[in-house]
C-alpha positions in Angstrom: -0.9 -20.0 -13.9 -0.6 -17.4 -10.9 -2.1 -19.4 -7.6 -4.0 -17.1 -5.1 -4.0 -18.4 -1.2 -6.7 -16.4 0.1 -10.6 -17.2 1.8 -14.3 -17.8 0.9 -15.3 -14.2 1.7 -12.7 -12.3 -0.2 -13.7 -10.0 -2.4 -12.6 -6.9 -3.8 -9.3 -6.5 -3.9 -9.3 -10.4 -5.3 -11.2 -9.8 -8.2 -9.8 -6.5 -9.2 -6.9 -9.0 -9.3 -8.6 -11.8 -11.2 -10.3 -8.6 -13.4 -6.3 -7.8 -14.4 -4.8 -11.2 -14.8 -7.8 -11.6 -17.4 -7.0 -8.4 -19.4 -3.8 -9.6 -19.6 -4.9 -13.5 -20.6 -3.3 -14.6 -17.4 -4.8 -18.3 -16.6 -5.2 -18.3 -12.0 -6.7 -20.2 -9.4 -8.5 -19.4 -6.3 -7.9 -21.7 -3.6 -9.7 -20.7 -0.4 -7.7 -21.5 2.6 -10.9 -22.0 5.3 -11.8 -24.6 3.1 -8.7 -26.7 2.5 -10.8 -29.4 4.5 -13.2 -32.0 3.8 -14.8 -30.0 1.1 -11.8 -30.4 -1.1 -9.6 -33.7 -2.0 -5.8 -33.1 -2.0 -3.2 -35.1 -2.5 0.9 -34.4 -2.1 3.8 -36.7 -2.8 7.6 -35.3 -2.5 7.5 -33.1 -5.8 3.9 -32.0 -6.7 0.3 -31.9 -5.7 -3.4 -32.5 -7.2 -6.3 -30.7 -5.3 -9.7 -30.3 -6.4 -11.4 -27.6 -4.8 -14.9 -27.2 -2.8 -16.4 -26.2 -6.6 -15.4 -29.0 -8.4 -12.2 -27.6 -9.8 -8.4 -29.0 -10.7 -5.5 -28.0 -10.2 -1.9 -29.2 -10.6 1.5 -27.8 -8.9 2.8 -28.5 -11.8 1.0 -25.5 -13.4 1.7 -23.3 -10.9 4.2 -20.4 -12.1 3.8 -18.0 -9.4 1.8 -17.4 -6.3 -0.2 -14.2 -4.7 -0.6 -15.1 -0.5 -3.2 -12.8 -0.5 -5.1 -13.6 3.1 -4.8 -16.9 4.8 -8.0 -18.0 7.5 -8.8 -20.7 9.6 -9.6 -23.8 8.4 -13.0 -24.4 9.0 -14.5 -27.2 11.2 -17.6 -29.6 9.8 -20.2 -28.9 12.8 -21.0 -32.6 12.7 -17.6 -33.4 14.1 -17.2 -34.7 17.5 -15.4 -31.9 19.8 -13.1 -34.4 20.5 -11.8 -34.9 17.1 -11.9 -31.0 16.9 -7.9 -30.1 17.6 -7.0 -33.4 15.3 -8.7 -32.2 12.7 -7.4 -28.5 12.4 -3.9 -29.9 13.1 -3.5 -32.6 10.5 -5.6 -30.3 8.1 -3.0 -27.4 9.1 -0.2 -29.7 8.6 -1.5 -30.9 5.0 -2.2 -27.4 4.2 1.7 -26.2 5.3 3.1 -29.3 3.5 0.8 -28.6 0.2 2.7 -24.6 0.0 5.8 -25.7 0.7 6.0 -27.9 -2.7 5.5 -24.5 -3.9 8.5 -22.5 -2.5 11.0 -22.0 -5.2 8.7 -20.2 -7.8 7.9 -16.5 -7.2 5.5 -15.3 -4.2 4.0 -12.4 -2.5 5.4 -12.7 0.0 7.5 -15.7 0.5 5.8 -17.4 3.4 8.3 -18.4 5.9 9.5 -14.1 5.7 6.2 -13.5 5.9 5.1 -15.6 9.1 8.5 -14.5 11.1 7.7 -10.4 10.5 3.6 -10.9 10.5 4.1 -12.3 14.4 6.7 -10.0 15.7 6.1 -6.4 16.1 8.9 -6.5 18.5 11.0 -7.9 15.5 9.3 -5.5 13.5 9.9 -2.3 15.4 13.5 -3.7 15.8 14.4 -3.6 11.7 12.7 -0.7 11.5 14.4 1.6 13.9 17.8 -0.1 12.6 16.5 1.6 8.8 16.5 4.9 9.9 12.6 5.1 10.8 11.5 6.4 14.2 9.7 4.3 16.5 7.7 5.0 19.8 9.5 3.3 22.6 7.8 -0.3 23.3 7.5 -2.6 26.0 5.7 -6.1 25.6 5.3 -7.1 29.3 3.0 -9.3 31.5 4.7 -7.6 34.5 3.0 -5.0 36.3 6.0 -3.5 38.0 7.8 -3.2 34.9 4.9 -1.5 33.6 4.4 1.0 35.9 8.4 1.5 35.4 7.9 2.4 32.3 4.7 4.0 32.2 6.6 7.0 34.9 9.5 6.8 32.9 8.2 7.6 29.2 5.2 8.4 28.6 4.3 11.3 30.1 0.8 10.8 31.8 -0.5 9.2 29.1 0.5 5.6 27.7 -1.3 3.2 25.0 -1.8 -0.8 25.9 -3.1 -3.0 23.1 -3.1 -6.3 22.3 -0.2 -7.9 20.1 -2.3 -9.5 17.7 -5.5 -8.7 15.2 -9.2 -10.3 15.8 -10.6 -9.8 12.6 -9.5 -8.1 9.4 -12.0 -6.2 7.1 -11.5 -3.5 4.1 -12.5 -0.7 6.7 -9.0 -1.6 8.6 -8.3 -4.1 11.2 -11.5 -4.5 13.0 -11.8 -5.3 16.2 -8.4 -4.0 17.6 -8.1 -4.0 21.1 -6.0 -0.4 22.1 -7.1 1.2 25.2 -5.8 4.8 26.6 -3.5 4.3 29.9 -3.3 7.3 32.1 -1.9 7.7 35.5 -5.4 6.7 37.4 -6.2 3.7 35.3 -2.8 2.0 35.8 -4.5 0.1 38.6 -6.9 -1.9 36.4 -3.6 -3.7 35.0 -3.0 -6.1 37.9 -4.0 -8.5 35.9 -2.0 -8.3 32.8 0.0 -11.2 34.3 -3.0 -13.2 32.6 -3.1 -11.2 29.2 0.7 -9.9 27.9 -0.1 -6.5 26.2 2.1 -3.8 24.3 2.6 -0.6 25.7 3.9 2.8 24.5 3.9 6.6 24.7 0.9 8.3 23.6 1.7 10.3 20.4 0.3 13.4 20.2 -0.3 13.4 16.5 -1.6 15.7 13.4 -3.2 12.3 11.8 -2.4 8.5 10.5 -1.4 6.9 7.4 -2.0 3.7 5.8 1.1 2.9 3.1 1.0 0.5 0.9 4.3 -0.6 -0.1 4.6 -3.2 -3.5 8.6 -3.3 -4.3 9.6 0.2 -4.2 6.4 1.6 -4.9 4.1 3.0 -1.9 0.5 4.3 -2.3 -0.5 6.2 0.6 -3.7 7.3 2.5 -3.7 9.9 5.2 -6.5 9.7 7.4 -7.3 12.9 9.8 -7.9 11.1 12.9 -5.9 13.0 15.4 -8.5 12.7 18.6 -9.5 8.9 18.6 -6.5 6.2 19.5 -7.0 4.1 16.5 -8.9 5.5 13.2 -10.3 1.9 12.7 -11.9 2.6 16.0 -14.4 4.8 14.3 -13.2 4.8 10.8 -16.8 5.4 9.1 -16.0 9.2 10.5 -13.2 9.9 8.3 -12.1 9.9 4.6 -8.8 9.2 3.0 -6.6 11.5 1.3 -3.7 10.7 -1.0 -0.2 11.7 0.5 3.2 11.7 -0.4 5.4 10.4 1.4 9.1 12.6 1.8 11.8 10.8 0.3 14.1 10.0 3.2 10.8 8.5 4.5 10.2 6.3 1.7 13.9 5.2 1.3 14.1 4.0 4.8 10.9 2.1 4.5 12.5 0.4 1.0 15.4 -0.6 2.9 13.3 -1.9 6.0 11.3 -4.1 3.5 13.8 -5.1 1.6 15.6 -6.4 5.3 12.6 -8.4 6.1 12.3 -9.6 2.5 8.9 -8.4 2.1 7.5 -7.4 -1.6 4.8 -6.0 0.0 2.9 -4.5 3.1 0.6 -2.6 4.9 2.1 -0.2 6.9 1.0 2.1 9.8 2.7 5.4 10.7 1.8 8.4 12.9 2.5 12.2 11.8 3.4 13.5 14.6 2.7 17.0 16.4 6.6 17.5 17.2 7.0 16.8 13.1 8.0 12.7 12.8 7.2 10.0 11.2 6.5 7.4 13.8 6.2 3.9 12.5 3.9 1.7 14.1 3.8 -2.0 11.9 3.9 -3.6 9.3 1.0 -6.2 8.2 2.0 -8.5 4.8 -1.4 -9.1 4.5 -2.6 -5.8 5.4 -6.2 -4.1 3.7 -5.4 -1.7 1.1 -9.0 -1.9 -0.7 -10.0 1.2 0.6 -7.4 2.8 -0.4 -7.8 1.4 -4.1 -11.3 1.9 -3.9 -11.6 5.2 -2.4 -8.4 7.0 -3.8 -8.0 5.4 -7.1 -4.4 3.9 -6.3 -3.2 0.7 -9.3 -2.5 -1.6 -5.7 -4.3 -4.5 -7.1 -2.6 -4.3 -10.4 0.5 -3.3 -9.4 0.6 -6.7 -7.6 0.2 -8.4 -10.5 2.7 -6.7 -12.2 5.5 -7.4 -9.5 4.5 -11.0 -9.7 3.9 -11.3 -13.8 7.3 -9.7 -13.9 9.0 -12.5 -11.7 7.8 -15.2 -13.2 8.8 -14.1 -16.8 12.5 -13.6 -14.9 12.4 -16.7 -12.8 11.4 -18.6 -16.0 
């Protein structure tokens, strides 16, 4: 049985997944992290667990050959709880939750989850790997000092910089939602005296020729290109523009192999710039980045080709 950690309103990409494990007569479970709460009873000793989920159904570590960590949320909180039993709650149900996946470690994942919670909060980290693999990368600073900012700002980037946030509000299909990356330019570099209260990422602006979205599955990459070359962010307005399938050069899809392979990723989304001067600027990589609009719009085996990875791990690790 393949185990997929994902959420209540996942759908899509999941059951294009379930759709292929059932071609292939693949047995799998859905366990939805936001409700790994009081709606389900779970219990863990040193070797296994038993959970029953929020629909009534069973399931047994025991079973589990393989596992797809497909989109982890929140845990959600019962509104009838006191607000003082609030933080208790989420942290004992966050600690069960932790202890319930790490009885899982030594079979197969996608991606194994202590690799994927050191790269998924560290774009500094990130950026770092991948500049040591060969791929170009804008020059960064992650700073809640002003001075330094400034610094930078006059010494790089030219007139024109990029601040945004180091981490993602929401995550949708259409992209990363509501991402926070605002345009810095020489008159609005007043308006960050108070970053001291908000640490913020800042870079060059990249005059580019457009974006891409790469999916990466363990040597395999699907790309989108997306022709957004006047707005910041293409998520910003992303209904305005289509996807095209691109191919990637080779010495561009070697380095990202290797820079996966470093973080011990078997898969990820990952952002890169075309641009105008001719490189391939990456940006980040997201293990649990959206690639349904790429499957859905351009055709691409992602969801499948997951499967595949994982079916073909298990059948080795067996």
């Amino acid at each position: 049985m393949i185990l997929c950690i994902t959420h209540s309103q996942d759908f899509y990409n999941i059951d294009l997944f379930f759709e292929y494990l059932n071609s292939k007569h693949i047995p799998y479970f859905r366990l939805n992290s936001d409700k790994m709460n009081h709606f389900q009873k779970i219990s863990i000793n040193e070797n296994s667990f038993e959970l029953t989920d929020e629909s009534g159904n069973t399931l047994h570590s025991d079973d589990v050959k393989g596992v797809w960590h497909r989109k982890a949320w929140k845990i959600s909180v019962p509104e009838e709880l006191d607000e003082d039993y609030e933080k208790i709650f989420l942290k004992e149900y966050g600690s069960l939750r932790f202890n319930l996946m790490t009885v899982l470690e030594n079979i197969p994942w996608i991606n194994p989850s202590e690799k994927e919670r050191k790269i998924d909060g560290n774009k500094m980290f990130q950026l770092k790997i991948a500049q040591k693999n060969n791929l170009t990368i804008p020059k960064t600073i992650f700073s809640n000092d002003e001075e330094k900012i400034i610094a930078f700002f006059h010494e790089y980037c030219n007139g024109k910089a990029i601040a945004k946030l180091h981490s993602v509000v929401v995550k949708a299909m259409g992209g990363e939602g509501q991402i926070s990356t605002t345009i810095i330019e020489e008159d609005t570099l007043i308006n960050i005296s108070d970053i001291a209260y908000c640490p913020m990422i800042f870079q060059p602006y990249i005059d580019k020729e457009y974006e891409l979205r790469i999916i990466y599955v363990d040597g395999e990459f699907f790309t989108g290109k997306i022709n957004n070359s006047e707005n910041v962010d293409w998520r910003v307005a992303h209904e305005s523009y289509f996807w095209s399938a691109y191919e990637l050069p080779e010495n561009i899809k070697k380095d990202i192999h290797a820079m996966m392979q470093e973080m011990g990723l078997y898969m990820g989304a990952i952002d890169m710039i075309k641009g105008r001067d001719g490189s391939y600027y990456f940006l980040e990589v997201n293990p649990q980045g959206e690639w349904g609009m790429l499957q859905k719009e351009l055709n691409f085996p992602i969801a499948q080709r997951i499967a595949d990875n994982l079916i073909k791990r298990i059948s080795f690790h067996g």
